[in-house]
PDB file as gemmi writes it, atoms N, CA and C in Angstrom:
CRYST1    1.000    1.000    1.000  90.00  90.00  90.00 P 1                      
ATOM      1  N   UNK A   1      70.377  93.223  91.654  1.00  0.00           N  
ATOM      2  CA  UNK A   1      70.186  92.492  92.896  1.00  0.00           C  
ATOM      3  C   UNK A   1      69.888  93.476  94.027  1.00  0.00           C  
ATOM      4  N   UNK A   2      69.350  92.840  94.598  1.00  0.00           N  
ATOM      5  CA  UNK A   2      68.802  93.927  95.701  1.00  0.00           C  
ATOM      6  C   UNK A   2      69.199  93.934  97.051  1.00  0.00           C  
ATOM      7  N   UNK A   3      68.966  94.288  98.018  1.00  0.00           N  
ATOM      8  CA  UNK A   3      69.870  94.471  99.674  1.00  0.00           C  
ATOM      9  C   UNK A   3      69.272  92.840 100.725  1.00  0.00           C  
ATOM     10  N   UNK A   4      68.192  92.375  99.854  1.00  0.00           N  
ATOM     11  CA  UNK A   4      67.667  91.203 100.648  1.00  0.00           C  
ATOM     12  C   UNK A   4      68.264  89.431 100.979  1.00  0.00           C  
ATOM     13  N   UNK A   5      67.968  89.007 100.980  1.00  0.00           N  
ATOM     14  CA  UNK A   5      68.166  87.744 101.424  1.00  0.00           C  
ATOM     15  C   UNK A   5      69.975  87.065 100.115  1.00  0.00           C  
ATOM     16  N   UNK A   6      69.477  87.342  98.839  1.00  0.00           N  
ATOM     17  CA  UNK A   6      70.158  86.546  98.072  1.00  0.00           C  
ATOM     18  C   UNK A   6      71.759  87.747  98.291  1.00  0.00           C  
ATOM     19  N   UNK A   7      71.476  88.611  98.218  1.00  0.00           N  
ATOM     20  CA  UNK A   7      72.929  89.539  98.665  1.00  0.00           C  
ATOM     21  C   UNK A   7      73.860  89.030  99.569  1.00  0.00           C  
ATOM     22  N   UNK A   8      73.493  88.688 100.844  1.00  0.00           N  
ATOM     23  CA  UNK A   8      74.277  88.304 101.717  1.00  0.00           C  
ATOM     24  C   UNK A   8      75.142  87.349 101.564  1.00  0.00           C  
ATOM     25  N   UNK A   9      74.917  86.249 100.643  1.00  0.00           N  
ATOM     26  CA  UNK A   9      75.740  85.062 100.202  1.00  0.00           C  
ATOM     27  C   UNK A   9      77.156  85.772  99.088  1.00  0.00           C  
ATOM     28  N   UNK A  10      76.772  87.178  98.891  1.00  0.00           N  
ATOM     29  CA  UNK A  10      78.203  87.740  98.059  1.00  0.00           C  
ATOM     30  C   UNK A  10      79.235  88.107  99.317  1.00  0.00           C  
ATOM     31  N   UNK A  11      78.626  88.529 100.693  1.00  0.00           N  
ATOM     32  CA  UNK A  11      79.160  89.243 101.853  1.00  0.00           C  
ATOM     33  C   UNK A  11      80.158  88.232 102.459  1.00  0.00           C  
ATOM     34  N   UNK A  12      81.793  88.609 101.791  1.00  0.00           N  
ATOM     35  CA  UNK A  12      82.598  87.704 102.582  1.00  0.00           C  
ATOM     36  C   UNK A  12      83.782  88.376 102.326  1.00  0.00           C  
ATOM     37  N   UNK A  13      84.089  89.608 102.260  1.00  0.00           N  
ATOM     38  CA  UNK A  13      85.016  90.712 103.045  1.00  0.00           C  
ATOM     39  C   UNK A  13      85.142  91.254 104.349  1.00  0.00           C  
ATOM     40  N   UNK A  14      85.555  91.526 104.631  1.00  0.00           N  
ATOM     41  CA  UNK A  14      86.251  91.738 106.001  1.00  0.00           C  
ATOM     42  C   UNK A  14      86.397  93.411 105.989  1.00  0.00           C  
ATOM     43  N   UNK A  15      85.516  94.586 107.149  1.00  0.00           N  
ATOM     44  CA  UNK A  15      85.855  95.677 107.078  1.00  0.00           C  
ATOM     45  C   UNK A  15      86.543  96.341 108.033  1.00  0.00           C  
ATOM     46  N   UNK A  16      86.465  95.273 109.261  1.00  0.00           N  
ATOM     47  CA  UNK A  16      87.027  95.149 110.139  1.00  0.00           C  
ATOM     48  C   UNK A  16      88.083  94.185 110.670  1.00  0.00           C  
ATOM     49  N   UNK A  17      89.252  94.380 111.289  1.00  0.00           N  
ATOM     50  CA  UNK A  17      89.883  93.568 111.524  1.00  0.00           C  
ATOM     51  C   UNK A  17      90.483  93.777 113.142  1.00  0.00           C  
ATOM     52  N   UNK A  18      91.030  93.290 114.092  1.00  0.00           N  
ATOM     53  CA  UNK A  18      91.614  93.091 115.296  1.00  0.00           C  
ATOM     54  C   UNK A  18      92.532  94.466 115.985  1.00  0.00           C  
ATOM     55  N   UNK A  19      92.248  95.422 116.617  1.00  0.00           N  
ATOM     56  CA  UNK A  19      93.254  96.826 116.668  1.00  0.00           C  
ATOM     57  C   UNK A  19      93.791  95.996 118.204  1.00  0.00           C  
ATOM     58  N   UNK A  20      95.494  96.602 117.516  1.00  0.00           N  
ATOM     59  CA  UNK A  20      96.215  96.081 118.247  1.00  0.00           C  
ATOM     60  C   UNK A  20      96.851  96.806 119.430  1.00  0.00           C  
ATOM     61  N   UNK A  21      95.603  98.053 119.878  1.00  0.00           N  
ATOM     62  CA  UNK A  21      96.097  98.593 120.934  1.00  0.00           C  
ATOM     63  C   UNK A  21      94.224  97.965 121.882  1.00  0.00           C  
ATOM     64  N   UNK A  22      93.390  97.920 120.956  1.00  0.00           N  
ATOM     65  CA  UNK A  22      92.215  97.993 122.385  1.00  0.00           C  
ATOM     66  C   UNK A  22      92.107  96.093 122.039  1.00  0.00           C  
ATOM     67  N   UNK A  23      92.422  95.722 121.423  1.00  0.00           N  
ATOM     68  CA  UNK A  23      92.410  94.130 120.972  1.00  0.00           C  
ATOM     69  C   UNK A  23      90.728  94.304 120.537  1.00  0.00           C  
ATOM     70  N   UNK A  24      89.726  94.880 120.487  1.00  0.00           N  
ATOM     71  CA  UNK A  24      88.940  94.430 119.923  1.00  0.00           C  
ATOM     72  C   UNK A  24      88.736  94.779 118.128  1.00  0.00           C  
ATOM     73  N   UNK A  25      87.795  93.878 117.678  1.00  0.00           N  
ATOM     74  CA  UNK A  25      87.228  93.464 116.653  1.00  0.00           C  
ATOM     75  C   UNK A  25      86.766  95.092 115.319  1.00  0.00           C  
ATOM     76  N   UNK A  26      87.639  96.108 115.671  1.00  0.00           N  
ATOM     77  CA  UNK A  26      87.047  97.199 115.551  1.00  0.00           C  
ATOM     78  C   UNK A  26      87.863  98.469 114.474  1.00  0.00           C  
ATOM     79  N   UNK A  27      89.175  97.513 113.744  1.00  0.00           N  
ATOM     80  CA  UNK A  27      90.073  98.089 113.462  1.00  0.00           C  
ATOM     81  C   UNK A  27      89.616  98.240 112.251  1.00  0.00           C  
ATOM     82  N   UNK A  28      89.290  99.747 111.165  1.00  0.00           N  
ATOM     83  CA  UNK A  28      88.563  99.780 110.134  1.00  0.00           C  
ATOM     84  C   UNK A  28      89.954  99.461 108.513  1.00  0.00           C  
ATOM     85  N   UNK A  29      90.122  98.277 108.179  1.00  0.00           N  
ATOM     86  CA  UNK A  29      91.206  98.046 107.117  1.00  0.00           C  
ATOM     87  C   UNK A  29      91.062  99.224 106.119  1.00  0.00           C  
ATOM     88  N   UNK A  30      90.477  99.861 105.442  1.00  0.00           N  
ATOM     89  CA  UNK A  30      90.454 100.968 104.651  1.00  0.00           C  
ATOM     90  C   UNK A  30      90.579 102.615 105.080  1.00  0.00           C  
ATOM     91  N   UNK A  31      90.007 102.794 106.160  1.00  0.00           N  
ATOM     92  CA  UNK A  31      90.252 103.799 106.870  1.00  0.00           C  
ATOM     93  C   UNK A  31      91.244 103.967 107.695  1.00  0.00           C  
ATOM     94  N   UNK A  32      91.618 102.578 107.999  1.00  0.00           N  
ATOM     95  CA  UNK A  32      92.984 102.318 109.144  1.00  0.00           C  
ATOM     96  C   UNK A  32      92.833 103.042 110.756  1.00  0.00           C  
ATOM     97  N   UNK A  33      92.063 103.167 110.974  1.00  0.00           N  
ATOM     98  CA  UNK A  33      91.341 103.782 112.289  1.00  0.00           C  
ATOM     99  C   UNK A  33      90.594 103.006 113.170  1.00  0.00           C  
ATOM    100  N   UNK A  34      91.009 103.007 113.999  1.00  0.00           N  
ATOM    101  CA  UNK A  34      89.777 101.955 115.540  1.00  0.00           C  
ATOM    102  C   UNK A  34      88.568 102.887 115.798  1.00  0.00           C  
ATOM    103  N   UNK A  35      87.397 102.044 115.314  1.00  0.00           N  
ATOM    104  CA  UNK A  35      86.414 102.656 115.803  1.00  0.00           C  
ATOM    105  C   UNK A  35      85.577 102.824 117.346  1.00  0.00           C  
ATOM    106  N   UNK A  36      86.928 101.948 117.936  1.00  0.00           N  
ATOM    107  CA  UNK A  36      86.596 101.612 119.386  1.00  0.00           C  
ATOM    108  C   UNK A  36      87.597 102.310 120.014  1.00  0.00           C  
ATOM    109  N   UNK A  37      88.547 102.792 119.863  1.00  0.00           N  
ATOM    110  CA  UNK A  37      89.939 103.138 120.800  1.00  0.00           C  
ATOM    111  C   UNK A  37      90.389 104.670 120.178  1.00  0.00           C  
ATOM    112  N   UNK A  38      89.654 104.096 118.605  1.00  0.00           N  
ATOM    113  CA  UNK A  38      90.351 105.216 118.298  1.00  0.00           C  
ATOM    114  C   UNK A  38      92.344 105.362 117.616  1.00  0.00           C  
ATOM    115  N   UNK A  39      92.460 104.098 117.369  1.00  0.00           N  
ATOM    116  CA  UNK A  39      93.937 103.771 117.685  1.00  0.00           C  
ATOM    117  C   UNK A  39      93.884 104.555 115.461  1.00  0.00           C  
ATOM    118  N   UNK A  40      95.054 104.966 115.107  1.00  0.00           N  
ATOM    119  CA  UNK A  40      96.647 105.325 115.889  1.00  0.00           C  
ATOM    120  C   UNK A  40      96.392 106.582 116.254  1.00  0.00           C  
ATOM    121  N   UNK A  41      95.230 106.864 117.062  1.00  0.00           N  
ATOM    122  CA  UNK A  41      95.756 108.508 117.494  1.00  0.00           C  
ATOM    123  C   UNK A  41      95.916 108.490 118.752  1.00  0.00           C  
ATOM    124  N   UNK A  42      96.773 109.599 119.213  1.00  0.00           N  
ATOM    125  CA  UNK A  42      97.757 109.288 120.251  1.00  0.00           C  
ATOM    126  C   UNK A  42      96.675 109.219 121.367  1.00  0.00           C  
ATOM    127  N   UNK A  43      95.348 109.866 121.563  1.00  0.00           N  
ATOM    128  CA  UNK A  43      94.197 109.562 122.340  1.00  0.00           C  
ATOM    129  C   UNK A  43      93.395 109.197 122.410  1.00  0.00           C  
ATOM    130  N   UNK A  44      92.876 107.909 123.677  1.00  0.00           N  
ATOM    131  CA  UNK A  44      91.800 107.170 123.466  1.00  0.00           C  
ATOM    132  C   UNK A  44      90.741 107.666 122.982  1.00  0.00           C  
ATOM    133  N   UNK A  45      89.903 106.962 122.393  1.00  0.00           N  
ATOM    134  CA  UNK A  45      88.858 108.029 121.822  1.00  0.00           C  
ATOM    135  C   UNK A  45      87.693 107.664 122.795  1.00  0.00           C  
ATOM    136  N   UNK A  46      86.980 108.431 123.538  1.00  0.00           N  
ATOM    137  CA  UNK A  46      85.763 109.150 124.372  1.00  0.00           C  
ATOM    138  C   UNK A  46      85.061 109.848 124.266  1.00  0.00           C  
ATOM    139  N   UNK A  47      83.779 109.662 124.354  1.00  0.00           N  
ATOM    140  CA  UNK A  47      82.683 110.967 124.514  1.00  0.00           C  
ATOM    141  C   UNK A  47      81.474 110.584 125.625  1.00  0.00           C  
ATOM    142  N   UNK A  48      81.478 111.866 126.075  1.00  0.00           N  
ATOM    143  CA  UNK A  48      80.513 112.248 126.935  1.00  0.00           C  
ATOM    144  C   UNK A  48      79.180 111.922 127.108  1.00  0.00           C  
ATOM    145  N   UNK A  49      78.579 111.829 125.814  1.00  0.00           N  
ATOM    146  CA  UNK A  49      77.509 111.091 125.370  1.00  0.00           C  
ATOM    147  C   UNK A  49      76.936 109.752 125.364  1.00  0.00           C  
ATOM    148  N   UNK A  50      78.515 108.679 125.912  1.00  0.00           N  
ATOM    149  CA  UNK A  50      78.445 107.575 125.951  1.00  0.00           C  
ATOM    150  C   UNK A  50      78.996 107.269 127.453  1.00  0.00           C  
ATOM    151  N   UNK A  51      78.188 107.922 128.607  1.00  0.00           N  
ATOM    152  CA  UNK A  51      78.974 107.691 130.205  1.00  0.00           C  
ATOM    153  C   UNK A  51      79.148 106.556 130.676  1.00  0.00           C  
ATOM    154  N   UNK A  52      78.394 105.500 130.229  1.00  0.00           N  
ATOM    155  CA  UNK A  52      78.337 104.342 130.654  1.00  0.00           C  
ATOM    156  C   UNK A  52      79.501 103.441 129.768  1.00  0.00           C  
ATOM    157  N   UNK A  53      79.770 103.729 128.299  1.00  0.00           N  
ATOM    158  CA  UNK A  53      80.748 103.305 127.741  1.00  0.00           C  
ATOM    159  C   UNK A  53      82.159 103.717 128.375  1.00  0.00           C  
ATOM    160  N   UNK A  54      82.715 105.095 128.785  1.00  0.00           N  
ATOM    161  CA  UNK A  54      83.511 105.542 129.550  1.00  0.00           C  
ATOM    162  C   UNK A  54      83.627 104.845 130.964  1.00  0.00           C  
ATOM    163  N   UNK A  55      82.850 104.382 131.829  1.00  0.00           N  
ATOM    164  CA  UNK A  55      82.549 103.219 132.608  1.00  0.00           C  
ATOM    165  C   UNK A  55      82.919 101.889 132.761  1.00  0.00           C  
ATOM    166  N   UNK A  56      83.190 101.726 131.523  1.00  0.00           N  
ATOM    167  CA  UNK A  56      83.135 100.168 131.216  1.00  0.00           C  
ATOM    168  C   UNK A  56      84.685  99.938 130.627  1.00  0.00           C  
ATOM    169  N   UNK A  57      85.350 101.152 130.438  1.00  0.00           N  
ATOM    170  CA  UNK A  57      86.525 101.170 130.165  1.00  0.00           C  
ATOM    171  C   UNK A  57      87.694 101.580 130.405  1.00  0.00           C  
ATOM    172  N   UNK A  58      87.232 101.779 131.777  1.00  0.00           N  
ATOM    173  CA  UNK A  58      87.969 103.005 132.565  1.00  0.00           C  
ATOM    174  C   UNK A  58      88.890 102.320 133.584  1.00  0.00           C  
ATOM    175  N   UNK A  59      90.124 103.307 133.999  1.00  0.00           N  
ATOM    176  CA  UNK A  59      91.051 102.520 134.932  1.00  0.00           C  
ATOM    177  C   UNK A  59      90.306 101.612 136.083  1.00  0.00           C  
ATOM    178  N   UNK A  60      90.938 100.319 136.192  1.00  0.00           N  
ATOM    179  CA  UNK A  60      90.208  99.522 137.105  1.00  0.00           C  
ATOM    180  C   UNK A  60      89.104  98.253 136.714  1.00  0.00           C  
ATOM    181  N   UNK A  61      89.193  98.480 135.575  1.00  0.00           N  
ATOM    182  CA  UNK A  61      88.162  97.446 135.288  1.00  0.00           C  
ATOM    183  C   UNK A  61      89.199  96.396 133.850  1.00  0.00           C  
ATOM    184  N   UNK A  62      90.433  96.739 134.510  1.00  0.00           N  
ATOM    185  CA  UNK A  62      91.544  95.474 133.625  1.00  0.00           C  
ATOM    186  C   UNK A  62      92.451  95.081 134.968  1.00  0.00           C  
ATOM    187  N   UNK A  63      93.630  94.372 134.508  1.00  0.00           N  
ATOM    188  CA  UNK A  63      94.597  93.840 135.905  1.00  0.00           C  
ATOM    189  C   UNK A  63      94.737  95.373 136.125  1.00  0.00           C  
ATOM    190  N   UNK A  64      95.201  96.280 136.062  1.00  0.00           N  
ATOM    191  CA  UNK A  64      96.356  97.306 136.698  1.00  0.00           C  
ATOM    192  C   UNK A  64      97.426  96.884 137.304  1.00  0.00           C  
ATOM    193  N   UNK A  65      98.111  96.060 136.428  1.00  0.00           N  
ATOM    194  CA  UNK A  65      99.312  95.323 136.714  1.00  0.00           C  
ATOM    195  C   UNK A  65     100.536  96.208 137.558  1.00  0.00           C  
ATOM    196  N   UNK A  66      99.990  97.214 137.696  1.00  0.00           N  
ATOM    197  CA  UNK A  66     101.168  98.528 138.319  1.00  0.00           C  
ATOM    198  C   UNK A  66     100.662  99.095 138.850  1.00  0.00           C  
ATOM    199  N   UNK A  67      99.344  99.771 138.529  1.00  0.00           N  
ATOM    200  CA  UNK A  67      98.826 100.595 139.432  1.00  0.00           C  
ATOM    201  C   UNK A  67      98.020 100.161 140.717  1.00  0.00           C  
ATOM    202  N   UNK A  68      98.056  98.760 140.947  1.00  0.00           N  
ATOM    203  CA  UNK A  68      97.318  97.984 142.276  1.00  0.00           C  
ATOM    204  C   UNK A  68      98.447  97.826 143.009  1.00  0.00           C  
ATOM    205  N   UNK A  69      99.658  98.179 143.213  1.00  0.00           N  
ATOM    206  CA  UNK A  69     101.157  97.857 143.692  1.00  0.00           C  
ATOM    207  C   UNK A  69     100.970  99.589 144.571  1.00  0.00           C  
ATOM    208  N   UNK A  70     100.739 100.812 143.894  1.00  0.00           N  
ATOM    209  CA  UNK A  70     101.324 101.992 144.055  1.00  0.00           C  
ATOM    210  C   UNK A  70     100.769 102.517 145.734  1.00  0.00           C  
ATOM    211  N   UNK A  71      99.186 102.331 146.155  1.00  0.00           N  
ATOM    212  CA  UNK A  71      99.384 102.827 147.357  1.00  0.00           C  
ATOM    213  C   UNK A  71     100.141 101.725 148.799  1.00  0.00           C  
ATOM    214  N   UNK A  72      99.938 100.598 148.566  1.00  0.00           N  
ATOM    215  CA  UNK A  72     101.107  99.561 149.298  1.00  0.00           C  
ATOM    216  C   UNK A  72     102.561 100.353 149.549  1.00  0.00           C  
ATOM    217  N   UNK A  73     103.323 100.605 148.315  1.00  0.00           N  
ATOM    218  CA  UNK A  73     104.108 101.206 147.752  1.00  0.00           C  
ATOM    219  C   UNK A  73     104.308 103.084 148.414  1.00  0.00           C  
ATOM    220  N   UNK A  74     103.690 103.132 148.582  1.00  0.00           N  
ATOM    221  CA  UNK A  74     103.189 104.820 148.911  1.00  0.00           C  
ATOM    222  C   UNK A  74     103.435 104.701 150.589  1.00  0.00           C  
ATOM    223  N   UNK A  75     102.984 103.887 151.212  1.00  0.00           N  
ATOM    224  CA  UNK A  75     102.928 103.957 152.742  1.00  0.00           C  
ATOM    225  C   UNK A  75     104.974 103.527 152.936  1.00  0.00           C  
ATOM    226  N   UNK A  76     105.424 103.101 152.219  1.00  0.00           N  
ATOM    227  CA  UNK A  76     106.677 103.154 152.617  1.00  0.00           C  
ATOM    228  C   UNK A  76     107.936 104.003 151.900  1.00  0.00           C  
ATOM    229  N   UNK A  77     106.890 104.834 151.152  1.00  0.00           N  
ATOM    230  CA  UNK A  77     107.839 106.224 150.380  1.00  0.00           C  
ATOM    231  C   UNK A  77     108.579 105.689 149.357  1.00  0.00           C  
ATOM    232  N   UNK A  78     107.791 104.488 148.852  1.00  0.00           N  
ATOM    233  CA  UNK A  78     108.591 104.190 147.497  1.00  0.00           C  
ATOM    234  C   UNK A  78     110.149 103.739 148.009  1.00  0.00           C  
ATOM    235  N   UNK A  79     110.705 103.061 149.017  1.00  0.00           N  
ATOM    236  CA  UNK A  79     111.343 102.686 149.228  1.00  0.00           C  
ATOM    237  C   UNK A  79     111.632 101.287 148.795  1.00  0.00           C  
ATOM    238  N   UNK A  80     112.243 100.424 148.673  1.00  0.00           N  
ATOM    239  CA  UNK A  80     112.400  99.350 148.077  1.00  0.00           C  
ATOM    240  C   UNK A  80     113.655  97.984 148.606  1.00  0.00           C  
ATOM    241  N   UNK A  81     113.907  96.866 148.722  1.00  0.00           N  
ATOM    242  CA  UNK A  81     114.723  95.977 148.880  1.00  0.00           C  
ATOM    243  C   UNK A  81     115.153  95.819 150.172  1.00  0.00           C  
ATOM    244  N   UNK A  82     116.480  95.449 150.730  1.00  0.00           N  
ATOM    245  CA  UNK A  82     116.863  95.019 151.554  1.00  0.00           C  
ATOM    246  C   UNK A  82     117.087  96.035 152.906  1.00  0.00           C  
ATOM    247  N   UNK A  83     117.283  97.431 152.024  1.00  0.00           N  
ATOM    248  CA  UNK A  83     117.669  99.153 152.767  1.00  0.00           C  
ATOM    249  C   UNK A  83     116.102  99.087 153.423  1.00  0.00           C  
ATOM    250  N   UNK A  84     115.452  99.079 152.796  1.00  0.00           N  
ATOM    251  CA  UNK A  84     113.979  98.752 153.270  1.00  0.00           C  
ATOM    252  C   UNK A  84     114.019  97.858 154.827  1.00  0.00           C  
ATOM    253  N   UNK A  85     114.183  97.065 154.679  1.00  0.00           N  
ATOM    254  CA  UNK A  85     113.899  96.135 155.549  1.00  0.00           C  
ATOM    255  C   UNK A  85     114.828  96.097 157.051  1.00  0.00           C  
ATOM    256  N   UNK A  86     115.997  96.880 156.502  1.00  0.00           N  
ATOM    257  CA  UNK A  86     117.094  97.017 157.341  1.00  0.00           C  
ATOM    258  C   UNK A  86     117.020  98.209 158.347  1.00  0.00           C  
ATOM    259  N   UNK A  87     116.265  99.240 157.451  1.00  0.00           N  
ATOM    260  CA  UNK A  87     115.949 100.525 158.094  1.00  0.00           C  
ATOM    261  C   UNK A  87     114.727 100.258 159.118  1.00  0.00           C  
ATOM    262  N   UNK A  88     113.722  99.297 158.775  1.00  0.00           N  
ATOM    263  CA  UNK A  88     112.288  98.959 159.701  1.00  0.00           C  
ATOM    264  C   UNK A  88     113.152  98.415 160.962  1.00  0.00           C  
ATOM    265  N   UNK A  89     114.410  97.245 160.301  1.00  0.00           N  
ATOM    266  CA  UNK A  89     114.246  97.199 162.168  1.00  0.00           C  
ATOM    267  C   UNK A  89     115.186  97.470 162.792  1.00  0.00           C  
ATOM    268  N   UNK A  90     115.511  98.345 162.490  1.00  0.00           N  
ATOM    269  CA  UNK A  90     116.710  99.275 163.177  1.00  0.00           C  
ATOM    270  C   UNK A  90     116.054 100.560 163.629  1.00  0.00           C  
ATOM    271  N   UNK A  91     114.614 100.967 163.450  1.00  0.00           N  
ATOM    272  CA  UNK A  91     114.087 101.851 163.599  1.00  0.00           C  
ATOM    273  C   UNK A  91     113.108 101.382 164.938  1.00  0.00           C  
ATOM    274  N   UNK A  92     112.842  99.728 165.161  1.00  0.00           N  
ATOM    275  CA  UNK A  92     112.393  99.753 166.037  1.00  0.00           C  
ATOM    276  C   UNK A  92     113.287  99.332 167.133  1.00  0.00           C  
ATOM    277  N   UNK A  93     114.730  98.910 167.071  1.00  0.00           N  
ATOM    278  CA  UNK A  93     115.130  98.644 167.784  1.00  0.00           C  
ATOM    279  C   UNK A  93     116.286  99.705 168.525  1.00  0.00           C  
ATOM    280  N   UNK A  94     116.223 100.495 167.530  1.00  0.00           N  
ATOM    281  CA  UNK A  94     117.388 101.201 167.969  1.00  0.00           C  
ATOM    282  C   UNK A  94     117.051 102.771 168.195  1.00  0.00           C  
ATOM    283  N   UNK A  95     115.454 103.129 168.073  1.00  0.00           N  
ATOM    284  CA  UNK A  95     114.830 104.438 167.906  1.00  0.00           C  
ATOM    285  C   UNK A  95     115.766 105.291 167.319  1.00  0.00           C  
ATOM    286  N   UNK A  96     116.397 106.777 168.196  1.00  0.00           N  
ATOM    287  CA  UNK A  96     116.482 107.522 167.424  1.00  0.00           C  
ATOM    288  C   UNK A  96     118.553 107.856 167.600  1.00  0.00           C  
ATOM    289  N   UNK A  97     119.104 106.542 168.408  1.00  0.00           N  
ATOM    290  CA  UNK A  97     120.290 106.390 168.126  1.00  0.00           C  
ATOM    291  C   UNK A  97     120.590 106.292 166.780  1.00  0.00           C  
ATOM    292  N   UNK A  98     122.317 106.914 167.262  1.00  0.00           N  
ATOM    293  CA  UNK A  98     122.609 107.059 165.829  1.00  0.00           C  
ATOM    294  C   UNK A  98     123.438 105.722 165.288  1.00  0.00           C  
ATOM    295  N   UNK A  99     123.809 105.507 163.611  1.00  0.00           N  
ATOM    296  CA  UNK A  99     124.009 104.177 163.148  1.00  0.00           C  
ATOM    297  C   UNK A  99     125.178 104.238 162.545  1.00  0.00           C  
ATOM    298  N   UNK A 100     126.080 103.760 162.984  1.00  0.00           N  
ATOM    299  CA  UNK A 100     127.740 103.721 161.829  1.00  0.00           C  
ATOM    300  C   UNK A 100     127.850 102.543 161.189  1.00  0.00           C  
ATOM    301  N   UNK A 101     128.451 102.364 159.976  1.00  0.00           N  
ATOM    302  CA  UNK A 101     128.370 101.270 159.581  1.00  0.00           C  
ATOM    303  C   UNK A 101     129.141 101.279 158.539  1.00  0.00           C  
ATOM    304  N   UNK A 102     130.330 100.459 158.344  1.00  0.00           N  
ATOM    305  CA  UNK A 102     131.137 100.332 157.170  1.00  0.00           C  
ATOM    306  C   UNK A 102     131.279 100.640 155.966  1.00  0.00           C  
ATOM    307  N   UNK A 103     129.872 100.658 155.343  1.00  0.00           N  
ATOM    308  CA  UNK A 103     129.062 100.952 154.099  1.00  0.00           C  
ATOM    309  C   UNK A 103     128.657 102.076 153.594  1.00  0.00           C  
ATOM    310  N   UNK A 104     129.233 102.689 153.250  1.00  0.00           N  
ATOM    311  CA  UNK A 104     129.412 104.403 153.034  1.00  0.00           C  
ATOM    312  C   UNK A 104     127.872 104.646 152.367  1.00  0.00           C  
ATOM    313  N   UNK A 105     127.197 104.157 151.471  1.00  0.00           N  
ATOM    314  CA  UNK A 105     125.801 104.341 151.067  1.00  0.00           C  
ATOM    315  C   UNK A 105     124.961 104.135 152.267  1.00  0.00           C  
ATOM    316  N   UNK A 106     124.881 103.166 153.470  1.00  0.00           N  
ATOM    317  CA  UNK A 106     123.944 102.636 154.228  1.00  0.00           C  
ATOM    318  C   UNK A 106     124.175 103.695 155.531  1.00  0.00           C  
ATOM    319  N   UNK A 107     125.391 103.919 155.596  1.00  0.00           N  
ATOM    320  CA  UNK A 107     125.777 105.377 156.808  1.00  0.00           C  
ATOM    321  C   UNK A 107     125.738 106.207 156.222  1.00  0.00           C  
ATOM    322  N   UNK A 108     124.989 106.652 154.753  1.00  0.00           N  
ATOM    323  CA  UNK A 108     124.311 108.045 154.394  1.00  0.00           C  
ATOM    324  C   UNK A 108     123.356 108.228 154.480  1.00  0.00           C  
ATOM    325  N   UNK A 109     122.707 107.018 154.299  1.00  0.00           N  
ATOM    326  CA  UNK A 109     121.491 106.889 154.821  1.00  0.00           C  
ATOM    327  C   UNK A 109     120.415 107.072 156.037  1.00  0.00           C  
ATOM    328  N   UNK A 110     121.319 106.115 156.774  1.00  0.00           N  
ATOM    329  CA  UNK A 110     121.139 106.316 158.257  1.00  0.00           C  
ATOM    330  C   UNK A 110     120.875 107.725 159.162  1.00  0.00           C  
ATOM    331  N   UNK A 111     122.422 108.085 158.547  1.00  0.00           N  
ATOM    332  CA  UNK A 111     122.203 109.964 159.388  1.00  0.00           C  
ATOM    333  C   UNK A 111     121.633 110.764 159.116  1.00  0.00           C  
ATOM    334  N   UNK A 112     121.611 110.522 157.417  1.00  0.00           N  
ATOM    335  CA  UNK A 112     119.974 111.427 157.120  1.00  0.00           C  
ATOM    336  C   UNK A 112     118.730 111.102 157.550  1.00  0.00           C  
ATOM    337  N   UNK A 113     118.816 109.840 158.193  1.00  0.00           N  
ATOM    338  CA  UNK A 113     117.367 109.389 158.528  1.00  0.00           C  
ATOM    339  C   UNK A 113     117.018 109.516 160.437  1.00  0.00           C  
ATOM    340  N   UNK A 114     118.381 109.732 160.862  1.00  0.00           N  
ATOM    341  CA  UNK A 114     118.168 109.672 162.449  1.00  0.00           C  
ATOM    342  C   UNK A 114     118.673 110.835 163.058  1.00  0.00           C  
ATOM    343  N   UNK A 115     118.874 112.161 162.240  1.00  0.00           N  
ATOM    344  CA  UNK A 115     119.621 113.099 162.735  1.00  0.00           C  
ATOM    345  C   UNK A 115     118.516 114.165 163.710  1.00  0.00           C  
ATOM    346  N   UNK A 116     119.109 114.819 164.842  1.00  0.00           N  
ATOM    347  CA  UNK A 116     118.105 114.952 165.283  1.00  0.00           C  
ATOM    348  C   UNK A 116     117.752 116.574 165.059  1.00  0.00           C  
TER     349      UNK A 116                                                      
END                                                                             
């Protein structure tokens, strides 16, 4: 039998299957290797040769479920919660007086933050 028309009706293996780090269609079952990601090696797989593929896959072009948070995040020094919010307006109301306060964590805070 030959490579033409009547061959294809034997073609119903599977050489590829689903890689479960890039989710595409690319995971080789016998070789056990992503021919797209590159998966299980510990680095994506890239080349230079393909700039526009590197492009198309590159930070920013998925959610960045974390990394669209970080410069927001950055303008207030990675500060966080209620100390956050407590320090903004005590900073505008009270400039560079100093702050006592019952709360032995929140008056460590404070004097490190208003000392002159």
């Amino acid at each position: 039998m030959g490579k033409g028309t009547g061959s294809f009706g034997k073609r119903r293996n599977k050489t590829h299957t689903l890689c479960i780090r890039c989710g595409r269609r690319s995971f080789h079952l016998q070789k056990s290797t992503c021919s797209s990601c590159g998966y299980p090696a510990a680095r994506i797989r890239k080349y230079n040769w393909s700039v526009k593929a590197i492009r198309r896959k590159t930070t920013g072009t998925g959610r960045m479920r974390y990394l669209r948070h970080v410069p927001r995040r950055f303008k207030s020094n990675f500060r966080e919660g209620w100390l956050l919010a407590v320090y903004r307006s005590l900073q505008v109301d009270m400039g560079n007086l100093m702050f006592v306060c019952y709360m032995p964590q929140i008056n460590d805070f404070f004097t490190s933050q208003f000392r002159n």
